[in-house]
N, C-alpha and C positions, 0 to 999 in steps of 0.2 A: 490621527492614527497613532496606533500603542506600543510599543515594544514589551518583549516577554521573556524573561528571563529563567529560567529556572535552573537551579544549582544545587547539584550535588542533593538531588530529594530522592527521600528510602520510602520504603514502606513495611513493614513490618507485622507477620500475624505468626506472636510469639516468637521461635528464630528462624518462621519463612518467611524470606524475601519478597514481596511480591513485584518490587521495583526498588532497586537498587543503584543506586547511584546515578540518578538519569541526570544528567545537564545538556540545557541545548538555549539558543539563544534566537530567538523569533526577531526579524527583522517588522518594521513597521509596515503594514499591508501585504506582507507574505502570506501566504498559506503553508502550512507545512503537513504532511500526513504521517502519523505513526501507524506504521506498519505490520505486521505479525502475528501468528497464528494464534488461535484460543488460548489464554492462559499465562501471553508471553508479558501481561501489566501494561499493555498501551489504553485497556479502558480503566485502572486504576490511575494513572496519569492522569485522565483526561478531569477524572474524579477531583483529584487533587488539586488540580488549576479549578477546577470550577467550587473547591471548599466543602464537596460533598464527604470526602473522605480526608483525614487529617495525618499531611503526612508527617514521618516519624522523627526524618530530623531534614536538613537545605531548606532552603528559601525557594520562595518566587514572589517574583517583582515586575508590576507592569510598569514600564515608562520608569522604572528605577525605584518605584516603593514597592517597600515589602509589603503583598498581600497576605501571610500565609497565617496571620492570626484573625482574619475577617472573617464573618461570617459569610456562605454563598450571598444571599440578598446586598451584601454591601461590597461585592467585588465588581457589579458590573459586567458580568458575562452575556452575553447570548448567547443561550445552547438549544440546540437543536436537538432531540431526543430520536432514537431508530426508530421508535413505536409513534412519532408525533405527540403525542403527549395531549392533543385538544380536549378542551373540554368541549363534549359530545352535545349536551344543548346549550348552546353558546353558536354565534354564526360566525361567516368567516373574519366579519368584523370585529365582532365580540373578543371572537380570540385575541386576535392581533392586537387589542388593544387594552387586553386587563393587565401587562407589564405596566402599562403607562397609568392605568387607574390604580395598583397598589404604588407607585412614587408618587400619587399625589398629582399626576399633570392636570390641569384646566382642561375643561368638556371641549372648548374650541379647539384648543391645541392637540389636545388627544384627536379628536374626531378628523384634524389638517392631517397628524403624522399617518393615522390609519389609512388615509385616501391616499396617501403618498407612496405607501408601503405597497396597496394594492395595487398600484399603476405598476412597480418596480415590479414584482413577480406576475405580471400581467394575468391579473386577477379582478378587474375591476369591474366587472358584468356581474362578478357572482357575492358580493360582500354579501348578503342577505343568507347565503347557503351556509345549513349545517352541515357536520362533515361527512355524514353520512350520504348526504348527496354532494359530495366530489368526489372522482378519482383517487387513487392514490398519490397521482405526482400534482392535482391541486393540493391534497394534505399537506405532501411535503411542501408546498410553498408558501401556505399556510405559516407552517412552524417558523419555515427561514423569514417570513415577514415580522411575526409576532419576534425570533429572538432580534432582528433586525430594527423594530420601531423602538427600542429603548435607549441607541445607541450605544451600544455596546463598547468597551475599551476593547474585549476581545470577542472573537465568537467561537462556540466550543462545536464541532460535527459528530456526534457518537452514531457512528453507522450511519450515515448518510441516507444513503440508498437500501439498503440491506431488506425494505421489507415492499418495494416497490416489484412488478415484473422484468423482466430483462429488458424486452421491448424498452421501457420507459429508462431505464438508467441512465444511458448513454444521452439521453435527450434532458435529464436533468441534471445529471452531472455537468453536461454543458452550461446549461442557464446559469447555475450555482456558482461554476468557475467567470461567467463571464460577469457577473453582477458581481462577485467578491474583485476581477480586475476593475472592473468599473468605478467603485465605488474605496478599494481600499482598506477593505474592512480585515487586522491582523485577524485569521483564524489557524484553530489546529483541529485536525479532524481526523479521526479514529476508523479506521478500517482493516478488515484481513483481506482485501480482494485487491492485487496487485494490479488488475486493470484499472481499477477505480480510482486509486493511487496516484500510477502514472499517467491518467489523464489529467488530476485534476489537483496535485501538487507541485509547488517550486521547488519544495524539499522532501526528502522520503527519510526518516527514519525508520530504521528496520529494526525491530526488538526480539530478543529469546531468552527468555527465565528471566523478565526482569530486567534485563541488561540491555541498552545500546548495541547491537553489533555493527551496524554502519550509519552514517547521515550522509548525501550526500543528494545530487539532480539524479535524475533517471539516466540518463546518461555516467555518470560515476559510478551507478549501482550496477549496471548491465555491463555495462562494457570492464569495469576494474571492482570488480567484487573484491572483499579483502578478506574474506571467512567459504567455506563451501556451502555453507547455510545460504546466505546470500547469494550464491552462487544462481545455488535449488531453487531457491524462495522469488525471487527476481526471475521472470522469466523461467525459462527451461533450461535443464543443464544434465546433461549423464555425469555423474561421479561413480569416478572409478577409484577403488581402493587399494594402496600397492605399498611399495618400498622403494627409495630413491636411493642408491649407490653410493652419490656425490660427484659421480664420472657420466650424471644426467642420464644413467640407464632405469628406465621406470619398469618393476615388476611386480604384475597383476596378479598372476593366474594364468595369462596366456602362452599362447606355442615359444613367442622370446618375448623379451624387455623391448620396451618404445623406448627410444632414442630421443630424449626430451630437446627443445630446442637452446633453454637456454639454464635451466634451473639445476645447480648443483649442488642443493640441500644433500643431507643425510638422515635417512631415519623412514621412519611410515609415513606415507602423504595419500592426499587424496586429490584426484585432476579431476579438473572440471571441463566440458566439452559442452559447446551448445549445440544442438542438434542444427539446427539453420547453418553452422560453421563447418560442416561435414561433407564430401565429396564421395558418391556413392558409387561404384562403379561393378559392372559384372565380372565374375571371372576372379580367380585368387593372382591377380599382377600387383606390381608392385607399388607396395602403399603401406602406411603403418601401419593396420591394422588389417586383416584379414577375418572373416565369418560366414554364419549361413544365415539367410533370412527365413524368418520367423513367421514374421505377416509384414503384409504391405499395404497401406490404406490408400486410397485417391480421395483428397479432401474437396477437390476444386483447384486452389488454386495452389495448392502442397502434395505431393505424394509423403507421406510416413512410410520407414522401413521399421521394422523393430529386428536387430541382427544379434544373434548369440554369436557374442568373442571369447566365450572361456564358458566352463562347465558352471559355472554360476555366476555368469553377469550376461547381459544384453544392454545395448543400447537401442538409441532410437537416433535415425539419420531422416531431415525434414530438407525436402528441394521441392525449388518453385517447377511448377507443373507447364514448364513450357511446351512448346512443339518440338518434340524428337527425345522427351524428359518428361512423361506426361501416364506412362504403364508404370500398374506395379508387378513387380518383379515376384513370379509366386514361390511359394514357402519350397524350403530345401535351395534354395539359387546360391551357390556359392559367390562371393563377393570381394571384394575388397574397399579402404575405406582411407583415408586421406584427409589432410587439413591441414592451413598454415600453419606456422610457429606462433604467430599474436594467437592464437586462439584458444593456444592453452593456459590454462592457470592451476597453478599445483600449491595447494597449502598443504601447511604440518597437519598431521592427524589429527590432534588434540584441535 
């Protein structure tokens, strides 16, 4: 197993950024996902560790040497492409094993690791099939065998899933997490789908413009966001935009200032509330927030409320759909709305 270091790496097209200053340090058999939405440089990253794009100035170093002046072909990656990448007459064998015909391995050796590869994505009935006769989640297992039979120091995920149907995700996202525990193989893997993410990461990086905004478990992301981005981007969150006193009176736009529990910054802020953390109650009684409801959905096993607090904001209140907490509340119901102190988190504007 590899360790992966990357420090302090730009990237540069003229004086845009398109990743700046990323450092993160990959533990040997972790998985780790970079995270965030179109544009934010987590697949130029991905680019870079794997040598396809060169970055501008930092290192990366598996296992403590510097890779960053090799060529892709001599760094040793396994990557996984979104598209699969197979070549279309080639069988599933075929594929899986022309990594191993361009390094030169022996026909016995090559033809051991292929069977081996097969057995691991339990594929081994079908080696003869091209891939237009499998699935799409045989494809994708396809690719993770072939970047797998080469032995990879690392292995790279760009979009994992992203071109599979929903149905199938969740059932290959599992296999993929449990053969990367299984076997230990460091990867970093490229996605914008927060689901995908926190299933199938130890570590989440979260990126915007380039930039790191947090690393941390699902757990540090969700529960201790340290940006409102994060906040959003993680789960669900209503951010509300206002002005903080210093005397912990927060003013939005509504009828008065919330009464923050503990935060006595000064200046523009912005509070972040998860919907799940909210207490929804009829009747304007007493509670921080008071409104009217908007719409009210029944998911199953959630009721959604969407409640206008102020002439230009609404939130969104989510409770479990039990017995006696199970109706939604129709539009016009006047409300009131409440939540602990841990539940808020109030950053600076900027």
């Amino acid at each position: 197993m590899s360790t992966l270091d990357i420090e302090n790496v730009s990237k540069f097209y003229g004086t845009m950024a398109a990743v700046d200053q990323f450092s993160l340090n990959v533990r040997a058999g972790e998985m780790v996902a970079l995270l965030g939405p179109s544009g934010c440089g987590k697949t130029t990253t991905l680019r870079m560790i794997a040598g396809f794009v060169a970055a501008s100035r930092g290192d990366i170093k598996v296992s403590g040497r510097s890779i960053v002046d090799l060529p892709p072909h001599k760094r040793n990656m396994g990557i996984v492409f979104q598209n699969y990448a197979l070549f279309p007459h080639l069988t599933a064998a075929a594929n899986i094993g022309f990594g191993l015909e361009m390094r030169g391995i022996g026909r016995a050796e090559a033809s051991r690791r292929v069977d081996e590869m097969l057995a691991l994505v339990k594929l081994d009935g079908l080696a003869d099939r091209l891939p237009r006769q499998l699935s799409g989640g045989q494809q994708q297992r396809v690719a993770l065998a072939r970047a797998l039979a080469i032995r990879p120091d690392i292995v790279l995920l760009d979009e994992p899933l992203s071109n599979l149907d929903a149905s199938l995700r969740s059932e290959v996202a599992r296999d993929i997490r449990i053969l990367q525990r299984e076997h230990g193989f460091t990867t970093i893997m490229v996605t914008h789908d927060q689901d995908e993410a926190m299933a199938m990461g130890d570590r989440l990086v979260v990126m915007k413009d380039g930039r790191i905004q947090q690393t941390g478990d699902q757990e540090d992301l969700y529960e201790r966001p340290e940006t409102a981005f994060v906040a959003s981007f993680i789960g669900r969150s209503n951010l509300i935009e206002g002005h903080v006193d210093g005397q912990r009176n927060f003013a939005f736009g509504g009828e008065q200032p919330l009464l923050l529990s503990s935060d006595r910054r000064s200046g523009p802020a912005t509070m972040a509330l998860r919907p799940e953390r909210l207490a929804l109650r009829a009747g304007r009684e007493a509670g921080k927030l008071t409104g009217t409801v908007v719409v009210g959905v029944y998911l199953g096993a959630v009721v959604e409320h969407a409640v206008q607090i102020a002439p230009d904001k609404r939130i969104v209140v989510r409770q479990a759909s039990e017995p006696g907490n199970r109706l939604c509340l129709p539009p016009g119901s006047e409300v009131s709305i409440d939540w602990d102190g841990s539940a808020e988190r109030v950053f600076e504007a900027s």
